[in-house]
TIKOL-856440 format. One record per residue (C-alpha): residue in one letter; x, y, z. Coordinates in steps of 0.05 Angstrom, whole numbers, plus 5000, padded with zeros to 4 digits. Example, Ala and Ser with C-alpha at 12.3 -4.5 7.8 and 13.67 -1.06 7.14 Angstrom:
// residues 2
<"A"; <5246; 4910; 5156>> <"S"; <5273; 4979; 5143>> 
//
This chain:
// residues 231
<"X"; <2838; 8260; 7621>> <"X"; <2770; 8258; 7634>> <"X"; <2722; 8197; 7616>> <"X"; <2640; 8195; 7593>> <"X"; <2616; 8125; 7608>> <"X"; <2553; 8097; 7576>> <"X"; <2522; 8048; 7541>> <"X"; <2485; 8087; 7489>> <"X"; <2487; 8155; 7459>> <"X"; <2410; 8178; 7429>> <"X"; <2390; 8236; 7384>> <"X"; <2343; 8282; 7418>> <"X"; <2315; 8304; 7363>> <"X"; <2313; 8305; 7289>> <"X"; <2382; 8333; 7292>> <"X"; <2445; 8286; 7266>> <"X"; <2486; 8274; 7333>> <"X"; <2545; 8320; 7325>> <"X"; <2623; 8307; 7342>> <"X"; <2661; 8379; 7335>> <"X"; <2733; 8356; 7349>> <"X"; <2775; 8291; 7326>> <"X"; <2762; 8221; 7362>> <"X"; <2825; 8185; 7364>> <"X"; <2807; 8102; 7385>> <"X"; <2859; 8074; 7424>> <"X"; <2915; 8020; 7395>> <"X"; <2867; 7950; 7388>> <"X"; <2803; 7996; 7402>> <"X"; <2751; 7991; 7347>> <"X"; <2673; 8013; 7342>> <"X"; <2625; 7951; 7344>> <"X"; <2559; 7982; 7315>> <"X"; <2535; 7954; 7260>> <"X"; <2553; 8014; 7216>> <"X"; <2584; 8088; 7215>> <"X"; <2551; 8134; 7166>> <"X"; <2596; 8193; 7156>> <"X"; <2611; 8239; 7094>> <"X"; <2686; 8241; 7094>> <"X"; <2730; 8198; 7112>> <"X"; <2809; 8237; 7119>> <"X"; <2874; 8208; 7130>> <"X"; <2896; 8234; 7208>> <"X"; <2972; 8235; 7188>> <"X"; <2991; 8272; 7128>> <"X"; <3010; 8231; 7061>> <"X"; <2993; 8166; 7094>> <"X"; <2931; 8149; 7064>> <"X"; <2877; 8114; 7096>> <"X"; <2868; 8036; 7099>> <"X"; <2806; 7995; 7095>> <"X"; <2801; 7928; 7120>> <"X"; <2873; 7914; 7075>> <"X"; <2858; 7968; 7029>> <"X"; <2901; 8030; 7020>> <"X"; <2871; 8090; 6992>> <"X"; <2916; 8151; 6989>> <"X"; <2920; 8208; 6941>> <"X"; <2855; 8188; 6900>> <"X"; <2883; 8125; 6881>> <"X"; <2873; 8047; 6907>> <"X"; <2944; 8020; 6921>> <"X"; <2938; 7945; 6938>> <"X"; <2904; 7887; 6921>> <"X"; <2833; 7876; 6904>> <"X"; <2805; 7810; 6904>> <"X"; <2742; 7800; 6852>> <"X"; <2688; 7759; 6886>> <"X"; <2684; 7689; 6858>> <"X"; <2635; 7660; 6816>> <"X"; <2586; 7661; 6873>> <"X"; <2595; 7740; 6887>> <"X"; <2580; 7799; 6843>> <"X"; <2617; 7867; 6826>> <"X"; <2601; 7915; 6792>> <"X"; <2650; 7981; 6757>> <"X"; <2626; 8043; 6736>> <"X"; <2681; 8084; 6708>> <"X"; <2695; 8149; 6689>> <"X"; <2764; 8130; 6658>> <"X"; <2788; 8184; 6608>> <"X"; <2840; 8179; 6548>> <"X"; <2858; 8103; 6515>> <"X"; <2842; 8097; 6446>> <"X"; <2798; 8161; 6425>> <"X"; <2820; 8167; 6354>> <"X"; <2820; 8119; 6281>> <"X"; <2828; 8150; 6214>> <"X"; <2845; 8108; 6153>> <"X"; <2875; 8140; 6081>> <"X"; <2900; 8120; 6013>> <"X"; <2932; 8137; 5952>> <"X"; <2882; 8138; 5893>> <"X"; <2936; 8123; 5838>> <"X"; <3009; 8093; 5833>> <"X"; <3068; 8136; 5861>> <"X"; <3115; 8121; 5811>> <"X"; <3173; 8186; 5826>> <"X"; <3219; 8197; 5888>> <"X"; <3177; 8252; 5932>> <"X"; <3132; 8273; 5979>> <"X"; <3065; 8231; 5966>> <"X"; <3031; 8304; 5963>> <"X"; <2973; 8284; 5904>> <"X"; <2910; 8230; 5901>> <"X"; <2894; 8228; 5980>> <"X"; <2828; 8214; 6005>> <"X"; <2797; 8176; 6061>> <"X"; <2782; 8112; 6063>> <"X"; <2708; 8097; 6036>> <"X"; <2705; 8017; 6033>> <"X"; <2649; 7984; 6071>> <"X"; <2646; 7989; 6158>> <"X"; <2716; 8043; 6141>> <"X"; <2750; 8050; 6215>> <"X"; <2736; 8120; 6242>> <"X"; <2732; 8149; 6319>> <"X"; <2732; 8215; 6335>> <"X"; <2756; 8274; 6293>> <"X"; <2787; 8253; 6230>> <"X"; <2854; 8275; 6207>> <"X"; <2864; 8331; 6150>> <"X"; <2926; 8344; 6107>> <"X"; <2945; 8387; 6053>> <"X"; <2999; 8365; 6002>> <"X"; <3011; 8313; 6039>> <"X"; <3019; 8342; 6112>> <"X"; <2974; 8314; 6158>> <"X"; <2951; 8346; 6216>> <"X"; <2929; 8313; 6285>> <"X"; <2854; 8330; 6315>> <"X"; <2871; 8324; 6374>> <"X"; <2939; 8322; 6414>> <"X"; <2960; 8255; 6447>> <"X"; <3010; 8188; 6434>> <"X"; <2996; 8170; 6368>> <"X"; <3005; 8105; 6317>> <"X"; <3019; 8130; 6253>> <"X"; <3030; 8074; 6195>> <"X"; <3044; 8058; 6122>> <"X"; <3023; 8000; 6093>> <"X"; <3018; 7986; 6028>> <"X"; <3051; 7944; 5955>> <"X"; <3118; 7964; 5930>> <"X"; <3128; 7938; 5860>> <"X"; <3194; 7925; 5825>> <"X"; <3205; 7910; 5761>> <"X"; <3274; 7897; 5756>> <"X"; <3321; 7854; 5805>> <"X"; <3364; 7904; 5813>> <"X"; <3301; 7957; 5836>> <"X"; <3277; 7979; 5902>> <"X"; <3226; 8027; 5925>> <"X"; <3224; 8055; 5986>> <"X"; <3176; 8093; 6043>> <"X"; <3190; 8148; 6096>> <"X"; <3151; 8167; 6151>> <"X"; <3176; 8233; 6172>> <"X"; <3151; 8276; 6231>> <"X"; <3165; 8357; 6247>> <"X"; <3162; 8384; 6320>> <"X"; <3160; 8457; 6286>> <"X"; <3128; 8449; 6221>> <"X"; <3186; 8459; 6181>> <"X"; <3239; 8406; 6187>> <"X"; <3223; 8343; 6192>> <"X"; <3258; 8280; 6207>> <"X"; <3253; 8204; 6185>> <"X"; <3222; 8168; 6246>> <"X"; <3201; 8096; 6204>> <"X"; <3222; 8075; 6136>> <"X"; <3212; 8010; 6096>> <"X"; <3247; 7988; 6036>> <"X"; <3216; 7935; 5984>> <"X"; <3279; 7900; 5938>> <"X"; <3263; 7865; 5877>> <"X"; <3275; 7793; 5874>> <"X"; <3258; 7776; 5799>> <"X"; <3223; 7823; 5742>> <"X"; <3150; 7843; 5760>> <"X"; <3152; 7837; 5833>> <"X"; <3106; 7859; 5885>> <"X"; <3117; 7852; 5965>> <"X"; <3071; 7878; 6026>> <"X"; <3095; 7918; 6065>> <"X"; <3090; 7963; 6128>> <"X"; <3133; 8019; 6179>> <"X"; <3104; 8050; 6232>> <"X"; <3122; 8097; 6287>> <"X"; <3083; 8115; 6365>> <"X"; <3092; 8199; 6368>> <"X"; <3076; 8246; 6414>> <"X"; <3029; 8298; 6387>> <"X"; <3030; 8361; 6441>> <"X"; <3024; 8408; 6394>> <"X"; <2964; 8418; 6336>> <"X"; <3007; 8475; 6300>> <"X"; <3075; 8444; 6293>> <"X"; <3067; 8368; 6306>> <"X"; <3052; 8336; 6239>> <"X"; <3075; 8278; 6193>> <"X"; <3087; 8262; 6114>> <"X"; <3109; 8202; 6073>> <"X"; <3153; 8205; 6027>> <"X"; <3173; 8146; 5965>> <"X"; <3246; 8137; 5939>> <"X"; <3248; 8101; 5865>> <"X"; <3311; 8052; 5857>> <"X"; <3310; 8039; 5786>> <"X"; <3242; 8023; 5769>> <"X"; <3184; 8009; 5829>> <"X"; <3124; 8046; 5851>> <"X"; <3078; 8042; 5900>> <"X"; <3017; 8004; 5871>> <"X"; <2949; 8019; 5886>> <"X"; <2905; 7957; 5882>> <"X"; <2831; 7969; 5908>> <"X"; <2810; 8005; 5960>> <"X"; <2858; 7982; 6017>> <"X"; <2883; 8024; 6072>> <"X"; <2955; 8065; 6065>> <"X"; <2957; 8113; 6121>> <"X"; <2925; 8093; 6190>> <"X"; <2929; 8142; 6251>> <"X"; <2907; 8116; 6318>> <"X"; <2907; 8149; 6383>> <"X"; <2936; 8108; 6435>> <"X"; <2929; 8145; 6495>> <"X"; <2938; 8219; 6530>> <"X"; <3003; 8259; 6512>> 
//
């Protein structure tokens, strides 16, 4: 193999000193300039990545550990991170559900002061609510059962359809009554996978035991939807 010895290579011009083929460095070689400026940097052996001074980067991704300076160094992140939480809506009943059912009537948004809402807000109709956008999604009840009888119970479904048709229980609470006239707090919630717009929706349903409703008190929030992250 032949050999170039110097001691320094020079532009002759204004022209960027060009290298058309691979250089390969030797096992234990290294370059001791103060710098290389170069465009691209590609791994020579396929799927193996290229390492930095400890630092693996391979397929677009930083696999490793990164130490943050201490509190005598600086760093700085700008990100272009997509997906996380993109998405709050908040609803209610206006008025007691006192009969077994889909809660289908006296829906509205929430409208109390600083009200939760990112992003697109959700829509129903009758009581079917339909996603904005497609994603992992909390969906949550929360809300008073009231019993007015020890022997009563009231109870809460959230159900979910994958086709917009049949739908299936996926959370359900159940308030008991303790002693005439008695109110609890309570909450069910479920994580779903929205994929579709069309087909992917939820409803809640009540189931009276005797004699309980669901009592509205104020303006508080019933139905919360948040969007936890990409689908």
């Amino acid at each position: 193999m032949s050999k170039i010895k110097v001691n320094e290579i020079s532009k002759h011009d204004a022209s960027e000193i060009g290298v058309n083929d691979d250089v390969v460095l030797a096992s234990g070689k290294s370059v001791s300039s103060p710098s290389i400026s170069t465009d691209t940097i590609a791994e020579k052996t396929s799927a193996s990545g290229v390492t930095i001074d400890g630092v693996l980067l391979k397929d677009s991704k930083i696999d490793g550990t990164i130490t943050i300076p201490s509190s005598t160094g600086t760093m700085a992140l700008t990100s272009d991170i997509s997906g996380g939480i993109t998405g709050i809506d908040q609803w209610r009943v206006t008025a007691d559900v006192t009969s077994t059912g889909d809660i289908t009537a006296n829906l509205a948004q929430n409208g109390y002061t600083n009200v939760g809402l990112l992003g697109s807000a959700m829509t129903q109709s009758s009581g079917i609510f339909t996603f904005p956008t497609t994603g992992m999604w909390l969906v949550k009840f929360q809300g008073t059962v009231r019993t007015e009888a020890s022997s009563s119970y009231g109870v809460v479904d959230i159900k979910s359809t994958a086709n917009n048709s049949a739908y299936t229980v996926v959370s359900t609470l159940i308030g008991y009554g303790e002693s005439a006239y008695y109110t609890k707090t309570l909450s069910c919630e479920a994580i779903l996978d929205i994929s579709d717009l069309a087909n992917d929706k939820v409803k809640f349903t009540f189931t009276e035991g005797g004699t309980s409703k669901i009592d509205v008190d104020g303006d508080h929030a019933n139905f919360i939807f948040i969007r936890l992250a990409d689908t």
